[in-house]
ZAMARTI-894798 format. One record per residue (C-alpha): residue in one letter; x, z, y. Coordinates in steps of 0.05 Angstrom, whole numbers, plus 5000, padded with zeros to 4 digits. Layout:
AXZY/...
% end
This chain:
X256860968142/X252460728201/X246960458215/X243859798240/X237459558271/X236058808256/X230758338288/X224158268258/X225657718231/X232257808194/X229858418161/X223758078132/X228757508102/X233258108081/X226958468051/X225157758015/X231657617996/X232358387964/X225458317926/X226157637905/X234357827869/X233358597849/X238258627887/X239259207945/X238859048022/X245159428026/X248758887978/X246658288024/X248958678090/X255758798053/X257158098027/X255557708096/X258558288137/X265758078090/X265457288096/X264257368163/X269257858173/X274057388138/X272856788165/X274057188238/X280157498213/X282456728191/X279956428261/X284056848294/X291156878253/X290856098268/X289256198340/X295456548338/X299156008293/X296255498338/X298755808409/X305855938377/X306155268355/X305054998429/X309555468461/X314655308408/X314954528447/X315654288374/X312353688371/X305953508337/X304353018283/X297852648273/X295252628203/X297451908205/X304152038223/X304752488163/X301552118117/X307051588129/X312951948135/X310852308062/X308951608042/X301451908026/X296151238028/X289951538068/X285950868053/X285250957981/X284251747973/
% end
């Protein structure tokens, strides 16, 4: 367990936001701290994807490319 100072202002929103839901500051500081946790964790396992697909020299398709070699009509989706 640790602790965290926040800016004035997020810790008023926080405070709102607690009030308004019944729901505990602790609660909102867990749920963003995950999503943003998981969206980092994502960003960076396809940084990785991306920089071994470029050293791989394989080549790259545009999304119109593939839409016509899987025979996929873009226009009408």
């Amino acid at each position: 367990m640790f602790g965290v100072r926040l800016p004035e202002n997020l810790q008023n929103r926080l405070d709102t936001l607690a009030h308004k839901t019944h729901r505990s500051k602790s609660f909102y500081v867990r749920e963003a701290l995950s999503k943003y946790l998981e969206d980092l964790e994502d960003y960076y396992i396809a940084d990785i994807a991306c920089k071994e697909h470029i050293d791989s020299g394989e080549k790259t398709k545009t999304l119109e490319e593939l839409a016509k070699e899987l025979e996929i009509d873009l226009e009408n989706k």
